[in-house]
Every structure is written in C-alpha cells, then in structure tokens.
Backbone as ProteinMPNN parsed JSONL, in Angstrom:
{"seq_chain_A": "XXXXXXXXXXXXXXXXXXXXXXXXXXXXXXXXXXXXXXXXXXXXXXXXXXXXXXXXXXXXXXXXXXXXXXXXXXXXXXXXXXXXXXXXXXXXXXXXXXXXXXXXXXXXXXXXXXXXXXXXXXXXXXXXXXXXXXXXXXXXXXXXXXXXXXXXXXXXXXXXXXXXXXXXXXXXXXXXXXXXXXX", "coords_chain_A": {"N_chain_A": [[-59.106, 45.383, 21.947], [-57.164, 47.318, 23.817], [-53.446, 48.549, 24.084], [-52.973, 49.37, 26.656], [-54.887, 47.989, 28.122], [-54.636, 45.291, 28.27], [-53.746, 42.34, 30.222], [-50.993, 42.748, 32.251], [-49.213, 40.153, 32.194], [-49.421, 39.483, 29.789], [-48.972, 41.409, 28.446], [-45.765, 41.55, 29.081], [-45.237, 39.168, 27.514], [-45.519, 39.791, 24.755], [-43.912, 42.276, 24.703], [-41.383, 40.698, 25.094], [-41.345, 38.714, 22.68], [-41.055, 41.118, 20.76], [-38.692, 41.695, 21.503], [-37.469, 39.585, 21.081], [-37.56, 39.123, 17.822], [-36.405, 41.62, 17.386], [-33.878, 41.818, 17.8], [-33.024, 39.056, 16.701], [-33.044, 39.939, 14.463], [-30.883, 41.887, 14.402], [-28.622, 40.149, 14.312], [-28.73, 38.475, 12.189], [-28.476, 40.889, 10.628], [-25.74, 41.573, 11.632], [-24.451, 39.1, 10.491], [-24.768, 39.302, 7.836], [-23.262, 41.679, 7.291], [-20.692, 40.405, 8.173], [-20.209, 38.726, 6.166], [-19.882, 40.318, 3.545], [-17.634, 41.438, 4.359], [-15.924, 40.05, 4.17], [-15.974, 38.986, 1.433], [-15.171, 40.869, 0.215], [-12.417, 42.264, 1.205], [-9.213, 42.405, 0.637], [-7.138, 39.168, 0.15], [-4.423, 38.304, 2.393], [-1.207, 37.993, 2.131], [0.156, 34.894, 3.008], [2.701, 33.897, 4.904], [5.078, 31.317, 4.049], [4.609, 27.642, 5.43], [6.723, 26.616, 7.3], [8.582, 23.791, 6.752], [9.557, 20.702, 7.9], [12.867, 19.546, 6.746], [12.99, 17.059, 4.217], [13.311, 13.459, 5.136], [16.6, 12.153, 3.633], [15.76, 9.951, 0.967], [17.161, 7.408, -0.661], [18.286, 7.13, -4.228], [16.532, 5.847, -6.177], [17.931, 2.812, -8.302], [19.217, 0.656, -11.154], [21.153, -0.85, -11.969], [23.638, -2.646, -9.638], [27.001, -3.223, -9.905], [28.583, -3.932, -7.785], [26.979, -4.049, -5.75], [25.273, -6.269, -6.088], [26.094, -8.735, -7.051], [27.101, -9.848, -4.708], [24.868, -10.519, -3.391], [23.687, -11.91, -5.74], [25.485, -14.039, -5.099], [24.377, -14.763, -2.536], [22.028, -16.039, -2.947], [22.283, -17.865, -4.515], [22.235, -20.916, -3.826], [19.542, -20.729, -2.773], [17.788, -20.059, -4.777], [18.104, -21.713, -6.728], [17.087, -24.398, -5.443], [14.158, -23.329, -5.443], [14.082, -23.42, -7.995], [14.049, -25.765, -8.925], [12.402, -27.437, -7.327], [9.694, -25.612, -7.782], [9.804, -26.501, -10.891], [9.131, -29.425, -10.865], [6.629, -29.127, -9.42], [5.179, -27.359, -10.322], [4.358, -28.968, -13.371], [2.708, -30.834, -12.348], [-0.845, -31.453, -13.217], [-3.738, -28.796, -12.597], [-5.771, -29.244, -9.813], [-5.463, -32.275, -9.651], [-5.296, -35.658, -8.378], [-2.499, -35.985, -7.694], [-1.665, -33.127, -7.568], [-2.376, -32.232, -5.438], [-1.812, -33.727, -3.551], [0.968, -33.717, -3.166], [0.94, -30.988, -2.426], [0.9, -29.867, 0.299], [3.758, -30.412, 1.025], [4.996, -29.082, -0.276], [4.09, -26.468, 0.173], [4.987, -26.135, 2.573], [7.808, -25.813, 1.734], [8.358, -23.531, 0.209], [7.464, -21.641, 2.455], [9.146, -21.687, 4.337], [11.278, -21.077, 2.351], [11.094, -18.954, 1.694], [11.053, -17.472, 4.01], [14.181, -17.702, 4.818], [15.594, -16.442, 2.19], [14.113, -14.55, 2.352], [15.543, -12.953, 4.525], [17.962, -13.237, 3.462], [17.913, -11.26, 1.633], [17.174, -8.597, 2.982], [19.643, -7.878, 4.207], [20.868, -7.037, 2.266], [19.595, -5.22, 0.776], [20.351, -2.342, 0.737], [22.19, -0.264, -2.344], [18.5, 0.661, -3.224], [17.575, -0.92, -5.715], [17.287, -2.571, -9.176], [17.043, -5.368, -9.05], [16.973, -5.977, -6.033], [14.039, -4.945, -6.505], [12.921, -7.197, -7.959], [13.544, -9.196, -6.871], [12.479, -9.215, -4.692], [9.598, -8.686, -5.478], [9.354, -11.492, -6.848], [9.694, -13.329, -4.419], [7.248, -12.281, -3.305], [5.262, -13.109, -5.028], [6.006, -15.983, -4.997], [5.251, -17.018, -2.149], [2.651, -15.682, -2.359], [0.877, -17.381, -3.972], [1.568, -20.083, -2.588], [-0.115, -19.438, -0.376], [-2.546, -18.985, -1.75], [-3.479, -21.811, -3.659], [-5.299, -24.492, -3.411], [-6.095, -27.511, -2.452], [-7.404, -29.948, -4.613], [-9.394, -28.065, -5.624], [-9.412, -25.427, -8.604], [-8.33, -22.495, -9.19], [-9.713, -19.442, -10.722], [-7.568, -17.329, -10.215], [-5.305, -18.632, -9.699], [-3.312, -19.769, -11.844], [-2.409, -17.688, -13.237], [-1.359, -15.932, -11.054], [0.857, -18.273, -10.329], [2.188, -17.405, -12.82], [2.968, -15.165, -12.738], [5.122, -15.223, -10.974], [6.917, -16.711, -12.632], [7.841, -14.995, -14.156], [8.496, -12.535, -12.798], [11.064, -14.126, -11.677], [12.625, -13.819, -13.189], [13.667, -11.66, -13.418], [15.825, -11.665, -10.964], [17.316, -13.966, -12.208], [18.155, -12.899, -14.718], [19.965, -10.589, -13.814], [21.762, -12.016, -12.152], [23.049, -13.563, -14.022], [24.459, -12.045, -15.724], [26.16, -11.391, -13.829], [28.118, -13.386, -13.848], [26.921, -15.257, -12.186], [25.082, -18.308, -11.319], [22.555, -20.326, -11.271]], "CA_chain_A": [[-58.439, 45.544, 23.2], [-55.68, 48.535, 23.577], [-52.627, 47.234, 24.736], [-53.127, 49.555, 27.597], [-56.339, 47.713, 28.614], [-53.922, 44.11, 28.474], [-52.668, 41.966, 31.431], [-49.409, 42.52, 32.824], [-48.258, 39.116, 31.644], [-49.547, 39.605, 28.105], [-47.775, 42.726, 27.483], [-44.366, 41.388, 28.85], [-45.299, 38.157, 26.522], [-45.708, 40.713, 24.005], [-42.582, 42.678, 24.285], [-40.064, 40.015, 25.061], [-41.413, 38.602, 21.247], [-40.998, 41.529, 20.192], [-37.114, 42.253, 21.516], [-36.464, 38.408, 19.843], [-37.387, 39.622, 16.795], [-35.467, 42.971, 16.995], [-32.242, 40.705, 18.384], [-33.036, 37.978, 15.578], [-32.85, 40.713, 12.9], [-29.703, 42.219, 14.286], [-27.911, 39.042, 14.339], [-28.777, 38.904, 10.58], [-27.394, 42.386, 9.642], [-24.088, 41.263, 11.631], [-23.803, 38.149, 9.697], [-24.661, 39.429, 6.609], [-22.436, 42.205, 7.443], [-19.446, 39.782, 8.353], [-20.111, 37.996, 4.668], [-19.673, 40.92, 2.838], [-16.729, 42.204, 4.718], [-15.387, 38.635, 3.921], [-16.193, 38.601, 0.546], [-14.33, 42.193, -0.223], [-11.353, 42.537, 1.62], [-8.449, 41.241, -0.048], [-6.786, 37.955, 1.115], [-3.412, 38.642, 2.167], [-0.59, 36.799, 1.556], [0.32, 34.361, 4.184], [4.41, 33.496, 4.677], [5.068, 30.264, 3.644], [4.94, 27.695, 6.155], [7.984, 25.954, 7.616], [8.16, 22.489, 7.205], [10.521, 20.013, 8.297], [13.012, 18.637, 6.407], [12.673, 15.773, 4.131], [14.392, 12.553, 4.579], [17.02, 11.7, 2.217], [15.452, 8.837, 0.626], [18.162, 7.011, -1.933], [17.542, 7.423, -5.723], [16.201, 4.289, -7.592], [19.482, 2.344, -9.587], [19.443, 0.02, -12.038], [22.361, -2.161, -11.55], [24.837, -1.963, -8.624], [27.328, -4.992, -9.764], [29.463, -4.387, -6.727], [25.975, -4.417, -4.444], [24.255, -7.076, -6.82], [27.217, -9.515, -6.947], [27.358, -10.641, -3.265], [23.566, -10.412, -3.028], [23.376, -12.606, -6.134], [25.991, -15.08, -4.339], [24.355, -15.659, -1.295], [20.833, -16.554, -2.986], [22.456, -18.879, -5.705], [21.634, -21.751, -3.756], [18.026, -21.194, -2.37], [17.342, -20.095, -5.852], [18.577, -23.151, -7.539], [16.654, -24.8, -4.73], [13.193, -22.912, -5.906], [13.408, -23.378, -9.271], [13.704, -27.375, -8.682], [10.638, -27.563, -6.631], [8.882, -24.845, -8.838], [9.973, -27.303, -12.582], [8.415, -30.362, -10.407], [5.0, -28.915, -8.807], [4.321, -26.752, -11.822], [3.994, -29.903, -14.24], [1.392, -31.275, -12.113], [-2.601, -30.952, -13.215], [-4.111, -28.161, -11.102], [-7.222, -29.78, -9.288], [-5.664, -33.462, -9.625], [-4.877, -36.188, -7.076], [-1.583, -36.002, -7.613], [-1.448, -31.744, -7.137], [-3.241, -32.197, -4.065], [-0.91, -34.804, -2.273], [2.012, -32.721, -3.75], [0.706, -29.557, -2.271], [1.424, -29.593, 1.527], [5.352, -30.491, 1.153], [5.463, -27.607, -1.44], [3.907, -25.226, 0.405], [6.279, -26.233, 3.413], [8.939, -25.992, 1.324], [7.602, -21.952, 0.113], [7.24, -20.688, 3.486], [10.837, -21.873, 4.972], [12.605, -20.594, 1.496], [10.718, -17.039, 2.245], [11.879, -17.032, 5.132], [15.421, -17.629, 4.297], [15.645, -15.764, 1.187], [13.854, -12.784, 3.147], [16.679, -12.391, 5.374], [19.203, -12.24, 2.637], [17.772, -10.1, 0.809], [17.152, -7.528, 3.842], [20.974, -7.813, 3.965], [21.376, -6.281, 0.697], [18.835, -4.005, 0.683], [20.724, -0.892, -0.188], [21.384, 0.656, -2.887], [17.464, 0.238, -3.842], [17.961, -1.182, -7.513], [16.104, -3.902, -10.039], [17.423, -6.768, -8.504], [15.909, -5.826, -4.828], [12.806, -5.052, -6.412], [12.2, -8.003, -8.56], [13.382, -10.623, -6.33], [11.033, -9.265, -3.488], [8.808, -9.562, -6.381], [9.735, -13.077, -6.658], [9.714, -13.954, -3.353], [6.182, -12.205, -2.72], [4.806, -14.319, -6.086], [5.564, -17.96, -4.28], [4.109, -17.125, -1.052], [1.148, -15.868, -2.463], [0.942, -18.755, -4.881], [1.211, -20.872, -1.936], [-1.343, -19.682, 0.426], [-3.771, -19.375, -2.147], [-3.731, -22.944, -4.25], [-6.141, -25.598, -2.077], [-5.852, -29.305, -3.175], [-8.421, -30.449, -5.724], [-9.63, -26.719, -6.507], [-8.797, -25.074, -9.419], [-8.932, -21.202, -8.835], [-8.881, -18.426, -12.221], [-6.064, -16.485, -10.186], [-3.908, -19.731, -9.331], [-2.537, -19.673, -13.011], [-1.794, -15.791, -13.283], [0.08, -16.083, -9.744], [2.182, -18.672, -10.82], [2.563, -16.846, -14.425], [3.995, -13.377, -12.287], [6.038, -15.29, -10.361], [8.169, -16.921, -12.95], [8.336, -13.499, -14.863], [9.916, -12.036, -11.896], [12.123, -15.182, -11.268], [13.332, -13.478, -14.981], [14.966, -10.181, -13.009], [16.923, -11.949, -10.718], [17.664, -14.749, -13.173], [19.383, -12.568, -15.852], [20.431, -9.921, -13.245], [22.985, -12.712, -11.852], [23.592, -14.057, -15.175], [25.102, -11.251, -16.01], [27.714, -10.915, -13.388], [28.192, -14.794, -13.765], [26.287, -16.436, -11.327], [23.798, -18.898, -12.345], [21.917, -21.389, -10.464]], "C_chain_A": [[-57.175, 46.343, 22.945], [-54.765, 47.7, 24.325], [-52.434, 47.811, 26.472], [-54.083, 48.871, 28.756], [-55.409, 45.938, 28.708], [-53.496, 43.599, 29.754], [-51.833, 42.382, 31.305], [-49.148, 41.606, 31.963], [-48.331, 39.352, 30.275], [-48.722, 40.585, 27.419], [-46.128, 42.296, 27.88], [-43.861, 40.632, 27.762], [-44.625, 38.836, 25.594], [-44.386, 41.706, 23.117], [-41.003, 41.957, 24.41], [-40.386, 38.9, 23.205], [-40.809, 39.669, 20.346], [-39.221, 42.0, 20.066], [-37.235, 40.601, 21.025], [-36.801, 38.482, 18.559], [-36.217, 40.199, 16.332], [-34.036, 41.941, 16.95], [-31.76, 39.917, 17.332], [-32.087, 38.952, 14.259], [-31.493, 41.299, 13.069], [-28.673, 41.505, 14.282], [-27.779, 38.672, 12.898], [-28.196, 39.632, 10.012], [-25.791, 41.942, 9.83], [-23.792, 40.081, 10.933], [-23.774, 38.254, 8.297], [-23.323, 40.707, 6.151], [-20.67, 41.778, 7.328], [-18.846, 38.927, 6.834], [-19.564, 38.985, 4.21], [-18.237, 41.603, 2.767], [-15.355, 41.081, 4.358], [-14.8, 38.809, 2.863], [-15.277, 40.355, -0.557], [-13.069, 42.405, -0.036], [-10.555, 41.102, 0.98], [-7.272, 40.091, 0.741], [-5.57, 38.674, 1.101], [-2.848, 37.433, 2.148], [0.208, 36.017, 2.611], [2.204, 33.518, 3.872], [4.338, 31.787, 4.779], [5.378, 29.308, 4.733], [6.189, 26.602, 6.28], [8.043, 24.928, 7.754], [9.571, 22.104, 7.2], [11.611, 19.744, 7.173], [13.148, 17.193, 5.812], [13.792, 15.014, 4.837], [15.157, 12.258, 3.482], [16.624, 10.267, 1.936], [16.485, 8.408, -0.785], [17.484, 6.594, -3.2], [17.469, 5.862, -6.192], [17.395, 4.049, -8.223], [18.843, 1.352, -10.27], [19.857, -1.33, -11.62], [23.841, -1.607, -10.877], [25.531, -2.997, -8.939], [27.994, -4.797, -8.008], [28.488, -4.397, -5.169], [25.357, -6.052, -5.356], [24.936, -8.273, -7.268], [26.693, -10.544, -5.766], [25.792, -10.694, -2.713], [23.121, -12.207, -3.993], [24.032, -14.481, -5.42], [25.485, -16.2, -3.366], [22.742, -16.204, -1.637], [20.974, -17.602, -4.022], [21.706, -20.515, -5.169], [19.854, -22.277, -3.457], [17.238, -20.713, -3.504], [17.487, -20.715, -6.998], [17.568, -24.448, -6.622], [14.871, -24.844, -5.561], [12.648, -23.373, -7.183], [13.645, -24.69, -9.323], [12.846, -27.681, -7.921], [9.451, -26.689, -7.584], [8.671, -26.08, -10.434], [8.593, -28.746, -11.674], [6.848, -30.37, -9.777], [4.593, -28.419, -10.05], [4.308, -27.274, -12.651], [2.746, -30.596, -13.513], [-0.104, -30.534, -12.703], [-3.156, -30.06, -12.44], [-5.36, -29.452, -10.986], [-6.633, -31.702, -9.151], [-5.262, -34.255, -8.523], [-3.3, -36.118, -6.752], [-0.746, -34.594, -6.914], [-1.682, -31.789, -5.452], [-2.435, -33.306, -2.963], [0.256, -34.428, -2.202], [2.161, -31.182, -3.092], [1.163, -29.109, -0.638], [2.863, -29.483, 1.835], [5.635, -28.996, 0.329], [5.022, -26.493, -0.619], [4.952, -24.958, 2.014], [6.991, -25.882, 2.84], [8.842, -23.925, 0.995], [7.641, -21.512, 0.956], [8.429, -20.795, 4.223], [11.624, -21.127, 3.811], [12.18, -19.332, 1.724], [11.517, -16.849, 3.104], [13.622, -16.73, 5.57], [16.105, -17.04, 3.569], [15.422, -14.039, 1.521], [15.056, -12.519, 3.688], [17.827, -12.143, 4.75], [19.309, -11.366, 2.206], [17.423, -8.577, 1.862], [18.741, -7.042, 4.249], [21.544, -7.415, 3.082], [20.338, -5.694, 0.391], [18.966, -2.436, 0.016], [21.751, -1.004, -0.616], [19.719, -0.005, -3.156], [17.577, 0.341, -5.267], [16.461, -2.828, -7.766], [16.158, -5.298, -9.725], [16.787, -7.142, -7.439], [14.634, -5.968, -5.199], [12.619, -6.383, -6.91], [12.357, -9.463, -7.812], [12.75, -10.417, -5.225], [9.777, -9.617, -4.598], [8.064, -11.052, -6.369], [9.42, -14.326, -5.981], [7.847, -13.779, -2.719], [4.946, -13.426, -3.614], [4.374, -15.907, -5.164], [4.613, -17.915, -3.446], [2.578, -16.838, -1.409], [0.501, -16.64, -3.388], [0.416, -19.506, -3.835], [0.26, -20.764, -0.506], [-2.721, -19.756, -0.885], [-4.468, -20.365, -2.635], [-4.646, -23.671, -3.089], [-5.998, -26.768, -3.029], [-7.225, -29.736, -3.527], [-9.644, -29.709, -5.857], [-8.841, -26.099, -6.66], [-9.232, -23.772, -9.747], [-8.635, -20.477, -9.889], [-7.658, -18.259, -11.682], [-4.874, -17.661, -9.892], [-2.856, -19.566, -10.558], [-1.838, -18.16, -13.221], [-0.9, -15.959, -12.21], [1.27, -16.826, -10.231], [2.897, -18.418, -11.607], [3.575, -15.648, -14.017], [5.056, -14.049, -11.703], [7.529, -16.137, -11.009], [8.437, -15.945, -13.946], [8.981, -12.379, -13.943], [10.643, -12.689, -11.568], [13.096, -14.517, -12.567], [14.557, -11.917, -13.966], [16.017, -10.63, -11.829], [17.933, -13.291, -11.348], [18.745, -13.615, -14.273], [20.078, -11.539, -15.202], [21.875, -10.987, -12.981], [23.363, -13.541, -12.753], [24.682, -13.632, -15.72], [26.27, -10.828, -15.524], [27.809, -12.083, -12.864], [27.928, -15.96, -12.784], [25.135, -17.12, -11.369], [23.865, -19.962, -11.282], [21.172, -22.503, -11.541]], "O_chain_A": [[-56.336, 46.1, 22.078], [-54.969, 46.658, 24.948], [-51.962, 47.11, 27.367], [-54.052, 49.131, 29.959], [-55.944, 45.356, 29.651], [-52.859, 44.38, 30.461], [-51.519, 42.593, 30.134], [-48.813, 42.006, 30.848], [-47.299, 39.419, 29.607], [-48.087, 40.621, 26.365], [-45.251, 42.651, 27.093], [-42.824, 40.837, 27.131], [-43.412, 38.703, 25.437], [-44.03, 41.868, 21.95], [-39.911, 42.384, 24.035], [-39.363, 38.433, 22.704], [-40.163, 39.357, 19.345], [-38.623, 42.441, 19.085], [-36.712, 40.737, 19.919], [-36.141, 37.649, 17.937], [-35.379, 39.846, 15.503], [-33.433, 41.518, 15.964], [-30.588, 39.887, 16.958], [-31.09, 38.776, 13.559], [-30.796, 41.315, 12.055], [-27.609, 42.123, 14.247], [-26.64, 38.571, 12.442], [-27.464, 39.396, 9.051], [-24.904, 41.886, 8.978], [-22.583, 40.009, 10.711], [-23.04, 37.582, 7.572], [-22.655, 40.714, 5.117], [-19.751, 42.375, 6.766], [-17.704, 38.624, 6.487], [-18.35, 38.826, 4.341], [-17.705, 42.122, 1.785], [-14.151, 41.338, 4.324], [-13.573, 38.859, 2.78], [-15.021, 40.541, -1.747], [-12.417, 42.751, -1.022], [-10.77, 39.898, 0.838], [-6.707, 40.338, 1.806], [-5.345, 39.508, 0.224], [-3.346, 36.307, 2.145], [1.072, 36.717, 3.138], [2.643, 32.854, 2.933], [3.587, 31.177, 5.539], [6.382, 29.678, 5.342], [6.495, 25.856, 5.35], [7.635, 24.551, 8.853], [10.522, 22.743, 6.75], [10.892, 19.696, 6.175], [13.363, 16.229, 6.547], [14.881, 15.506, 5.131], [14.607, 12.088, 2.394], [17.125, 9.386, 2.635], [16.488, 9.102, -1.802], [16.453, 5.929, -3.299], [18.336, 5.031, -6.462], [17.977, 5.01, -8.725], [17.688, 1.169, -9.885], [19.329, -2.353, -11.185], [24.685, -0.774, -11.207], [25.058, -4.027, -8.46], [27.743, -5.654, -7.161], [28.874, -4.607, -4.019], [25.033, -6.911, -4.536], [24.226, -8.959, -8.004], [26.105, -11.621, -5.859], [25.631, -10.935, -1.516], [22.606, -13.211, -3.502], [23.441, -15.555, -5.304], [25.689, -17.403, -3.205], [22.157, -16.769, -0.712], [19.982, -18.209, -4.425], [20.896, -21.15, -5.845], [19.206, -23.302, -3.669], [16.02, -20.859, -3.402], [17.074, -20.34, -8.095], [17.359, -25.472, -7.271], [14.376, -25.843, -6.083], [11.493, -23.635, -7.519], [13.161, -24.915, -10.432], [12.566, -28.847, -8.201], [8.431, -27.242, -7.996], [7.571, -26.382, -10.897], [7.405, -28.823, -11.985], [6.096, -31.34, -9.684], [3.76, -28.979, -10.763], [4.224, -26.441, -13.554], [1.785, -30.89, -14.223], [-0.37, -29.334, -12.624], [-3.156, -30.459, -11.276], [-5.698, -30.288, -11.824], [-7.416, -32.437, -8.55], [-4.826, -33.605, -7.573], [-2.92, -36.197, -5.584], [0.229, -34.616, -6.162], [-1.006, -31.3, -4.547], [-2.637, -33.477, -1.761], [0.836, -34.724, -1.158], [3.124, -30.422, -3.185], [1.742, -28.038, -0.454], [3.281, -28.695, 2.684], [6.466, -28.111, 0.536], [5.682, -25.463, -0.755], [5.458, -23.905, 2.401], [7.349, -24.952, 3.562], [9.406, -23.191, 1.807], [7.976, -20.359, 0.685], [8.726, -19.766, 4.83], [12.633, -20.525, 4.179], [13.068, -18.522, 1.989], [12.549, -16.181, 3.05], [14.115, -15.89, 6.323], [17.279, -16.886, 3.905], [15.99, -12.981, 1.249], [15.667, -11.627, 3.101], [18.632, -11.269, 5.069], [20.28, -10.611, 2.159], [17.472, -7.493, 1.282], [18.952, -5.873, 4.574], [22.774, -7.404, 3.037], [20.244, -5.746, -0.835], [18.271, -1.721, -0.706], [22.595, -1.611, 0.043], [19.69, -1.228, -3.296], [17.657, 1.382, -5.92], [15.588, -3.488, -7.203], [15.4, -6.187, -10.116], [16.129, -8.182, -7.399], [13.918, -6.793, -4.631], [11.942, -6.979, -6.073], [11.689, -10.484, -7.979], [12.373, -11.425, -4.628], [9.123, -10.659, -4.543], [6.962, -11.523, -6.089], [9.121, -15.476, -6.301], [7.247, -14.605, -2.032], [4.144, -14.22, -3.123], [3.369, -16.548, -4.855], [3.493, -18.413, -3.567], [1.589, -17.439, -0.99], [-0.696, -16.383, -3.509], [-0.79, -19.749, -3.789], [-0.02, -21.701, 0.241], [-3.674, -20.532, -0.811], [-5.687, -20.397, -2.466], [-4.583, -23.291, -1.92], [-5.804, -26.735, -4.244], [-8.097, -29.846, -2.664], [-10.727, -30.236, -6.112], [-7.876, -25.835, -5.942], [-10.247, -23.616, -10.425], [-7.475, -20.567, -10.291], [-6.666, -18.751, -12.221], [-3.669, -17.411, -9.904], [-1.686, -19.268, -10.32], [-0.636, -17.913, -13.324], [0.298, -16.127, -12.435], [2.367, -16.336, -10.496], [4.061, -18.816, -11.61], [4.576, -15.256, -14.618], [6.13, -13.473, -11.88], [8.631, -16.27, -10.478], [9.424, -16.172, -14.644], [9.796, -11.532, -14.307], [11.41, -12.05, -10.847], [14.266, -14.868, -12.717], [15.727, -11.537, -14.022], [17.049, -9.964, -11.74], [19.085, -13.504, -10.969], [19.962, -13.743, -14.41], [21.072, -11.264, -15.873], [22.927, -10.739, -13.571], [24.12, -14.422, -12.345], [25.636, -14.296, -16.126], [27.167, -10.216, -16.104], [27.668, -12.21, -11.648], [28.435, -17.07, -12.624], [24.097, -16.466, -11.464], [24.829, -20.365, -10.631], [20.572, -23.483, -11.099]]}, "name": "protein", "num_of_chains": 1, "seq": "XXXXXXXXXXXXXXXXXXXXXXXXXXXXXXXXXXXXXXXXXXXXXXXXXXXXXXXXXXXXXXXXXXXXXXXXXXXXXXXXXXXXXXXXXXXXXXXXXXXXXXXXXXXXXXXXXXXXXXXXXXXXXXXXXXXXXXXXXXXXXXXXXXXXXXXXXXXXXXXXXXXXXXXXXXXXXXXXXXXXXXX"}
C-alpha cells in the first residue's frame, strides 16, 4: 500500500509520529547541546556573599576569682546540704529494702536543690568559666541520677551516674576551696 493509496486518518497518524520523533530528537541535540556548553565554559567567580555579623560570644576562662567567689558563696550552703544527703543515700545497697524506702525523700530532696541551685547559678553565669561548667555538670549528674534509680532495681548505668556526678562535685569542690570557701 503507497502512502498515497492510505486513509486520511492513517497518514495524519503517520505524520504526527513522525513530527514526535523529529521534536523528540531535537530536544536531545538541545540538551545535549546545553551539557556540553555546561561542561566547557569556565565557572566564573562569584563575589563573596555577605553575611551577617556574628554574635560576640564570650571566650571560655578558667578561673574568674572575682566572678567565682560570690558564686561560690551563695551555693556553700545547698552544697553542704547535697553532699550530706549524697554521704547518706550513697552507702545504701542499690536494689535493697532499705534503698527503696530511702529513695522517694531523696529524690524530693534532688529536684527542690536543682531547682534552687539552678537559679544561682543562672545568676552567675557570666564570664563562662570551669566552675559554671562543672557545677551545671553537677547539678545535671543528681537529677539524672534521680529520675533514673527505681526502688528495688538495680540498673548498669545507676553506678556510672552516680560515679560522674561526684567527679564533677570535684570542680566546684576545689574551685571554692581555693578562694576559701568550703562546705
């Protein structure tokens, strides 16, 4: 069959296949076109862009005595407080009857001295030094000591918690030792 000798419809069939071909293929050249033109031309160099401003954030210290003084002052007592509830729970047995009847007053007692202790220490906050960090430390230690213990189970991490938290009781312990305040 010639294509002269074809329906009508068959030959439009016919040539609208044949223009999505042609169309297809030139859509091809321009993309292969657009790669190459990509892949040659050299990048230029783009101006640097403009950013804000940092914040001044204050440099890490050491030891501030004349911040780390009146900080150590006002926690002498609820950290003379701590470490007489800490000497008395932490001789108990974990897991025993005695831990476990022991454990609700203590953990009362943990979540009121946070709370107390937090607020001083947000009061002496800056400079950021070793004293700030280690008695947030300190302070984060108990609490999570005392949500995690349960009365008459005896959890691996219970011992490690309590182990960090009197090795940071050590940086504000000899921090205010040092500029003679001792609990």
């Amino acid at each position: 069959m010639s294509y002269g000798s074809m329906p009508q419809d068959q030959r439009q069939r016919r040539r609208r296949s044949r223009l999505a071909v042609a169309l297809t293929a030139v859509a091809v050249l321009l993309a292969a076109a657009a790669l190459i033109v990509t892949l040659v031309r050299k990048p230029e160099v783009a101006a640097p862009a403009q950013s804000a401003p940092a914040a001044a954030v204050p440099a890490q210290q050491l030891f501030v005595d004349q911040a780390d003084r009146p900080l150590c002052e006002a926690i002498a007592p609820l950290m003379k407080d701590a470490s007489e509830r800490n000497k008395s729970f932490g001789v108990l047995v974990p897991g025993s009857p005695e831990e476990a009847a022991a454990m609700p007053d203590y953990k009362a007692f943990i979540e009121n001295w946070a709370k107390q202790i937090q607020q001083i220490l947000n009061q002496h906050l800056e400079p950021p030094r070793y004293l700030t960090r280690t008695l947030q430390a300190y302070i984060d230690d108990n609490l999570l000591y005392a949500e995690l213990v349960q009365p008459g189970r005896v959890d691996p991490y219970d011992r490690p918690t309590w182990t960090q938290g009197a090795i940071d009781y050590g940086g504000p312990l000899g921090t205010c030792s040092k500029l003679g305040v001792n609990w």
